[in-house]
C-alpha positions, 0 to 999 in steps of 0.5 A: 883064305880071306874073308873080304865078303865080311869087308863091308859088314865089319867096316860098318862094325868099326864105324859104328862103334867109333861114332858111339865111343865103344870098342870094335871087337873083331870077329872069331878066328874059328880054327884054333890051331891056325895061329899064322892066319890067326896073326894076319887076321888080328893084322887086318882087324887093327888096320881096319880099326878094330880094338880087339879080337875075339878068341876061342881057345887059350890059345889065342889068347897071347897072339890077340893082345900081342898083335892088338897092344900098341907097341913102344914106337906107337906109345912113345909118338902119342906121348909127345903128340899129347906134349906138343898139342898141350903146349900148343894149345897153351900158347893159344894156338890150335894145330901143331905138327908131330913127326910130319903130322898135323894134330889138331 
């Protein structure tokens, strides 16, 4: 099941709570013993943007902050994006490139 007819309202949602410094709360996975599609909906809610997703069972609980958590691959990249952007703009210059990427 998709729920690509909710694409533009949630799009709309994590825009919209970005530009104001809020987090996007994805939306309520409504059957509760569905975990698989519980896990490819928590998927498509962090790509789109999302921060977190709300639950209504426990349930839920331990696959929403699984899925939402950032993993140790991500936490290690932001970590020496913060020590390359901090030395940089040290050394008076405003770009730097992390792994291929250009932070600025």
């Amino acid at each position: 099941e998709s729920a690509n007819e909710m694409l533009y309202a949630r799009s709309q949602l994590v825009i919209a709570a970005k530009a104001f410094g809020l987090q996007a709360i994805d939306m309520v996975h409504i059957n509760f013993r569905d975990l698989d599609g519980l896990k490819v909906e928590c998927e498509g809610g962090r790509q789109m943007g999302f921060t977190g997703k709300q639950a209504i069972h426990p349930a839920q609980i331990d696959i929403i902050n699984e899925r939402f958590a950032p993993s140790t691959k991500e936490l290690d990249f932001a970590s020496r994006t913060v020590q390359e952007y901090e030395a940089t703009t040290a050394k008076g210059q405003g770009a730097c490139v992390v792994d291929g990427i250009m932070v600025d």
